[in-house]
C-alpha positions in Angstrom: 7.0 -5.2 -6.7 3.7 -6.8 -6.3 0.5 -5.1 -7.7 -1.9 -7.8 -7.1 -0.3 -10.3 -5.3 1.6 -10.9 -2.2 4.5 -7.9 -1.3 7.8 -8.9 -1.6 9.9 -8.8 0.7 10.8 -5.3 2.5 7.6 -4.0 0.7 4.7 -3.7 3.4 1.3 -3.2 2.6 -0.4 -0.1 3.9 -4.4 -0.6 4.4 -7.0 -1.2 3.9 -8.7 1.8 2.2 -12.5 1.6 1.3 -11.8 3.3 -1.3 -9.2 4.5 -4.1 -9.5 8.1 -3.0 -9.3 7.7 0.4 -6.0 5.7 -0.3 -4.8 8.1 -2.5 -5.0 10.7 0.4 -3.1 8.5 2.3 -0.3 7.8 -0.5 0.0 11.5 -0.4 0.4 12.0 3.2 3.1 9.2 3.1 5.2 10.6 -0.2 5.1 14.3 1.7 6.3 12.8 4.5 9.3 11.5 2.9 10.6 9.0 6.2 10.1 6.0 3.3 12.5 4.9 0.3 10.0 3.5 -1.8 6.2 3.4 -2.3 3.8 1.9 -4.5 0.4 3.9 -5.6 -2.3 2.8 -4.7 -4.2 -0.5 -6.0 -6.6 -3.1 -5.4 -6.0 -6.4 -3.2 -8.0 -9.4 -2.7 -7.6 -9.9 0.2 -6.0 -13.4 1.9 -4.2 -13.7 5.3 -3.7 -11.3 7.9 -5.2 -8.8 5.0 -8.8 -7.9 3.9 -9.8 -6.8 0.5 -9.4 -3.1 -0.4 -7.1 -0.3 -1.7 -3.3 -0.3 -0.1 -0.3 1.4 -1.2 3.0 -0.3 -0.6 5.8 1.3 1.6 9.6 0.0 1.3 11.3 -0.7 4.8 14.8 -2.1 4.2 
């Protein structure tokens, strides 16, 4: 699992989120929801490629 770089693979950034609580809320809404296997709390990214910097959590989509 990534937690400040790139995602591996089958990992999928979810974002961004200004900031930590309003990903957190998000995380929340996703781990209720329960339609993913995995998921990673909520932390900072830099930002690079297709992704700007802020607050994602990471979802796992076999």
């Amino acid at each position: 699992m990534a937690s400040a770089g790139w995602p591996t693979p089958d990992w999928y950034l979810q974002g961004p989120y200004s900031t930590l609580a309003a990903c957190d809320l998000a995380y929340e809404d996703a781990a209720q929801n329960g339609q993913y296997t995995g998921l990673v709390y909520c932390h900072w990214f830099r930002g690079g490629g297709p992704y700007l910097p802020g607050f994602y959590y990471e979802v796992y989509i076999p």
